[in-house]
C-alpha positions as CSV (number, residue, x, y, z in Angstrom):
1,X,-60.7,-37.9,-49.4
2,X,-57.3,-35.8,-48.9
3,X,-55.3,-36.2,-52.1
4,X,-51.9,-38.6,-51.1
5,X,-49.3,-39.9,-53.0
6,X,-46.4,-42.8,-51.8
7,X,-43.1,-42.1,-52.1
8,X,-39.6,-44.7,-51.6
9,X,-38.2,-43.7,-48.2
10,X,-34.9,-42.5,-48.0
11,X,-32.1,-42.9,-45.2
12,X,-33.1,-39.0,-44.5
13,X,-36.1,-39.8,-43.5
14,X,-35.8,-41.8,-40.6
15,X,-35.8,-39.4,-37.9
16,X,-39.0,-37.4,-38.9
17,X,-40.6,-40.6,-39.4
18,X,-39.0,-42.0,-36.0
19,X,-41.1,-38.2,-34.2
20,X,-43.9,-38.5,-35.9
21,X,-44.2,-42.5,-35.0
22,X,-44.1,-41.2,-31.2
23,X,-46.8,-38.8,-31.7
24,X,-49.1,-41.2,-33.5
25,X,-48.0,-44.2,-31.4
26,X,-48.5,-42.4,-27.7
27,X,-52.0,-42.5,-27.0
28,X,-52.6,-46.4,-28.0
29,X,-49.2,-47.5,-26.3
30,X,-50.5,-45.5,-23.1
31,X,-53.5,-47.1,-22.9
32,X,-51.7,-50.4,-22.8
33,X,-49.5,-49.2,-20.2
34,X,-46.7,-50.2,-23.0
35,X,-45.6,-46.0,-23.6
36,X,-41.5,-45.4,-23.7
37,X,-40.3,-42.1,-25.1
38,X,-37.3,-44.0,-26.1
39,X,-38.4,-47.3,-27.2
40,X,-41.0,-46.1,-29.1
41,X,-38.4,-44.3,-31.4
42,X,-36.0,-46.5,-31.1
43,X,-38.0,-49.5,-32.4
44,X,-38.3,-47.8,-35.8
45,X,-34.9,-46.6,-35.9
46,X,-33.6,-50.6,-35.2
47,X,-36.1,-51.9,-38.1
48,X,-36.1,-49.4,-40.6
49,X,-35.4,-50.4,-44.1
50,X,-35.7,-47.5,-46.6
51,X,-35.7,-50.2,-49.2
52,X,-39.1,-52.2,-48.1
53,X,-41.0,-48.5,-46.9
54,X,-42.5,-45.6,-48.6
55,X,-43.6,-42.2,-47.4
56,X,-46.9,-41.0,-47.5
57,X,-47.0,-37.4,-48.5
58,X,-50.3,-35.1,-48.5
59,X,-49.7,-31.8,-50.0
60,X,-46.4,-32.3,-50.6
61,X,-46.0,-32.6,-46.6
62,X,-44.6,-35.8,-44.7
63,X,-48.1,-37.7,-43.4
64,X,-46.7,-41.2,-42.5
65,X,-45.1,-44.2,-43.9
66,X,-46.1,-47.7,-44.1
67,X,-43.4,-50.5,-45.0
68,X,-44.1,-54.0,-46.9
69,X,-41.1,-56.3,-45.6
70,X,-41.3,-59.6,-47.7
71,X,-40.7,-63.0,-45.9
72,X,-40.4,-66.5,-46.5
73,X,-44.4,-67.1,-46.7
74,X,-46.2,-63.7,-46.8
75,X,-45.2,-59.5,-46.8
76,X,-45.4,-58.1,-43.7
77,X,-47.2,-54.7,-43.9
78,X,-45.1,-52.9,-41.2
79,X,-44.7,-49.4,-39.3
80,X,-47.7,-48.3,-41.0
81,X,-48.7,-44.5,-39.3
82,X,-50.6,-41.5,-40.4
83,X,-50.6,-38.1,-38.7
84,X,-53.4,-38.4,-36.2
85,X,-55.4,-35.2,-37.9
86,X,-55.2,-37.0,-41.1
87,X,-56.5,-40.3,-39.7
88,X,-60.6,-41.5,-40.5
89,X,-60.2,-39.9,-44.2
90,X,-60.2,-42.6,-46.1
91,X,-56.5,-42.4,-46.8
92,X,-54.7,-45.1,-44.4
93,X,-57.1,-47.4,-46.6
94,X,-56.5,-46.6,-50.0
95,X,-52.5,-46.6,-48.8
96,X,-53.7,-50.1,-47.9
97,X,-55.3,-50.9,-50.7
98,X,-53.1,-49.8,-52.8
99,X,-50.5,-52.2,-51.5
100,X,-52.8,-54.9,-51.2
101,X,-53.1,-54.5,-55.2
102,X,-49.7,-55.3,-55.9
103,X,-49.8,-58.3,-53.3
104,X,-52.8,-59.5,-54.9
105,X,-51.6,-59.1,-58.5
106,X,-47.9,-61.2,-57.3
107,X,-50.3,-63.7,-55.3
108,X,-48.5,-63.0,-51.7
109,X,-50.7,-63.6,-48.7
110,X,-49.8,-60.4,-46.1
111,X,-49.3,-60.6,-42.4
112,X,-49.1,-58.0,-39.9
113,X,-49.2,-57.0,-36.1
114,X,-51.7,-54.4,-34.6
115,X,-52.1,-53.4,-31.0
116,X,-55.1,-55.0,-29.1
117,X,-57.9,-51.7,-29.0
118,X,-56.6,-50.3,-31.8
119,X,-59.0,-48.5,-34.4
120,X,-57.0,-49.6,-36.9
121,X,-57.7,-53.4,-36.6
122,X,-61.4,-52.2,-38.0
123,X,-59.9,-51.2,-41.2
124,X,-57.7,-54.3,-41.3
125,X,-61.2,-57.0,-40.7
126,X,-63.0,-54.3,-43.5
127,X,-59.5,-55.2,-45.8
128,X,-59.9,-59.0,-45.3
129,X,-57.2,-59.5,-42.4
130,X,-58.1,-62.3,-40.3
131,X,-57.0,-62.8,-36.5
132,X,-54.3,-65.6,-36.6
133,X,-53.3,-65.1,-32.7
134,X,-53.4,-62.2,-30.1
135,X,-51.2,-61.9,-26.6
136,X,-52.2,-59.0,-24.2
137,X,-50.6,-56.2,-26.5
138,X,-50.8,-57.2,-29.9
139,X,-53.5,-59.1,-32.2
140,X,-51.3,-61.0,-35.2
141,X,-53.1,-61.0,-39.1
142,X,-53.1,-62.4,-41.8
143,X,-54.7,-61.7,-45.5
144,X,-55.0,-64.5,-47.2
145,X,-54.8,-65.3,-50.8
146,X,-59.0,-65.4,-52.4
């Protein structure tokens, strides 16, 4: 696996993370009929809190960013991406895992959202995400406490 690191996002990172979301998000959101040039930038630029999200760096270079939004009952794990030529390396789950950790460790259940057909609901069932509920575009999950 590709050495990564996390770093705290920062106000100036919004609008490479907002291109690189686009890129990553495209192929999925086509296939659900769901892609917007716009929307799809502008959904990150309307939720982004630099406080709750970190930037995943390999070699020193932007890679993604994933965000960990607490709420009343669980943390959300949120606007988690990875450039598409680093994605199947193992790193999107250690980032995971990683983050998981802490959760564990303060004894927070996490939720999240993934689009239906997405790979990336494999690696959330392999992480111990259950299916709570799905609609036509996206399949809601939870981790709960063990």
């Amino acid at each position: 696996m590709t050495d990564w690191m996390l770093r705290a996002a920062t106000a100036d990172d919004l609008e490479p993370l907002v291109e690189l979301r686009a890129v990553v998000m495209r192929a999925d959101l086509e296939r659900l009929g769901r892609f917007d040039a716009h929307r799809v930038r502008q959904r990150l630029r309307d939720a982004y809190a630099p406080e709750h999200t970190w930037v995943i760096e390999v070699g020193g270079k932007l890679a993604g960013c994933v965000a960990l939004r607490p709420a009343p009952d669980a943390h959300w794990l949120e606007h988690f991406f990875l450039a598409p030529e680093l994605q199947g390396a193992g790193i999107g789950g250690a980032v995971v895992t990683h983050l998981l950790d802490h959760c564990d460790a303060a004894r927070v259940p996490v939720r999240l959202n993934v689009l239906q057909g997405s790979p990336a609901r494999r690696l959330y069932e392999r992480l111990g995400f259950i299916t709570e509920s799905e609609d036509p575009v996206d399949v809601f999950m939870l981790r709960p406490l063990t």
